[in-house]
C-alpha positions as CSV (number, residue, x, y, z in Angstrom):
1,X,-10.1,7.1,-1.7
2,X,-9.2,5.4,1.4
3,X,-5.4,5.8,3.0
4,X,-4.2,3.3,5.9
5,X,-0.9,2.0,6.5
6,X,0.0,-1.1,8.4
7,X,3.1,-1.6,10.0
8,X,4.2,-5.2,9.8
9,X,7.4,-7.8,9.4
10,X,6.3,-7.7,5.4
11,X,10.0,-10.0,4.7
12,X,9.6,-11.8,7.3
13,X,13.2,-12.2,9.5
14,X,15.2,-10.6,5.8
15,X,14.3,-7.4,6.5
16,X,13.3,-4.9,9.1
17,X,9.7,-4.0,10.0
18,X,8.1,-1.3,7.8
19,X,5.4,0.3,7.1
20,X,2.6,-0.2,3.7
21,X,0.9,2.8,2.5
22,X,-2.5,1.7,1.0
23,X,-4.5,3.8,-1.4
24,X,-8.1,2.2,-1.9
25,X,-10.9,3.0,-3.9
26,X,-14.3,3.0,-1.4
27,X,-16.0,2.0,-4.4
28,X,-14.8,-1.0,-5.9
29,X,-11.8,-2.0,-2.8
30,X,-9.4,-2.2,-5.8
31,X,-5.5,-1.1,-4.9
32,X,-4.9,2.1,-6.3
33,X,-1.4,2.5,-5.1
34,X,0.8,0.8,-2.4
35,X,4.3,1.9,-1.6
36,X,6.3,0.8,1.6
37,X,8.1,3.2,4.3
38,X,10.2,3.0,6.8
39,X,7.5,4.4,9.1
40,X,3.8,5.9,9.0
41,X,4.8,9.4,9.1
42,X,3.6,12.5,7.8
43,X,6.1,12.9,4.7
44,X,5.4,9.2,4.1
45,X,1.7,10.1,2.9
46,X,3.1,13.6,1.6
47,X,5.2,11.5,-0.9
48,X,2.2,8.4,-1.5
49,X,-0.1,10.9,-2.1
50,X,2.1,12.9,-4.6
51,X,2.6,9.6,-6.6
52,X,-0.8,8.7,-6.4
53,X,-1.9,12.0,-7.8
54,X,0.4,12.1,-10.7
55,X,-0.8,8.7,-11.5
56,X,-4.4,9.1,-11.1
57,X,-5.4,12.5,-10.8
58,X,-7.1,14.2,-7.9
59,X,-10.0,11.7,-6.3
60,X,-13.5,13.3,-5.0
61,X,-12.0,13.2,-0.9
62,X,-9.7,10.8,1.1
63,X,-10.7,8.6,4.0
64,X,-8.2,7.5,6.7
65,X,-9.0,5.6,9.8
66,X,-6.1,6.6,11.8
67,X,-7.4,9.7,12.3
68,X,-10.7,9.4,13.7
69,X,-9.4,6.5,16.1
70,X,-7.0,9.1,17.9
71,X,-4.5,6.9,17.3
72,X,-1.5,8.9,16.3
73,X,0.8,7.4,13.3
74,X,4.0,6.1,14.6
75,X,7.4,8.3,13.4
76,X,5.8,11.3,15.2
77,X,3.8,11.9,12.6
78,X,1.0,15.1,12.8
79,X,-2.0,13.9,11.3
80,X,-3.2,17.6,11.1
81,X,-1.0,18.2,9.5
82,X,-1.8,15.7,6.6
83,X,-5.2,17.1,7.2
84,X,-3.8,20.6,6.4
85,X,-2.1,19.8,3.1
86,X,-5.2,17.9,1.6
87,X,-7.2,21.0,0.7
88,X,-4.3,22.5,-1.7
89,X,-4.9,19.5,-3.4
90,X,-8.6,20.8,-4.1
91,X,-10.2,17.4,-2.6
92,X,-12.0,16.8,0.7
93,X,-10.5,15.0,3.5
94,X,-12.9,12.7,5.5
95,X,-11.9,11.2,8.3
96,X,-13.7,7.1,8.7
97,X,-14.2,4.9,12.2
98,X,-13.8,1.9,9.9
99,X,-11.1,-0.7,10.9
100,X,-7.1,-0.7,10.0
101,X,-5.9,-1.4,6.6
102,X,-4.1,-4.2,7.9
103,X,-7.4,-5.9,8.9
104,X,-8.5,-6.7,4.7
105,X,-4.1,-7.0,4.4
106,X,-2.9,-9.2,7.2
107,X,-4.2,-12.3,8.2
């Protein structure tokens, strides 16, 4: 299961900049779960993944981008710290070089 967020003006000038959350499956790019946040922080993706999991059970491992590229997540997020939390979940946490979420989202 993939996880990226994108931070974008999503309504435009009616509301302020946020952030999408993006759970999607490597194996058929479908859109497991999307949820929007004020910003791409670590409780952000503690909450996503919590609904994703009680929505879809526990996938085989999640892939992010963000944290491969170095590029820490905006809000002062820790990505180890996301890092940390996956194992109690009892899934592996893989970590991709493939592009931003808001590359298939955004045009």
């Amino acid at each position: 299961m993939r996880i990226d967020g994108c931070e974008h003006w999503w309504f435009e000038d009616r509301g302020p900049q946020c952030t999408l959350l993006v759970f999607i499956d490597d194996a058929t790019s479908r859109l497991m779960h999307r949820q929007l946040v004020e910003s791409e922080s670590t409780f952000a993706y503690f909450h996503a993944t919590r609904a994703y999991l009680e929505t879809w059970g526990k996938p085989v491992a999640f892939y992010s981008g963000s944290c491969q590229s170095g590029r820490p997540m905006s809000g002062g997020a820790d990505n180890a710290a996301y890092r940390g939390r996956v194992p109690s979940y009892h899934c592996e946490a893989q970590y991709s070089k493939a592009g931003d979420v808001s590359e298939m989202l955004v045009d």
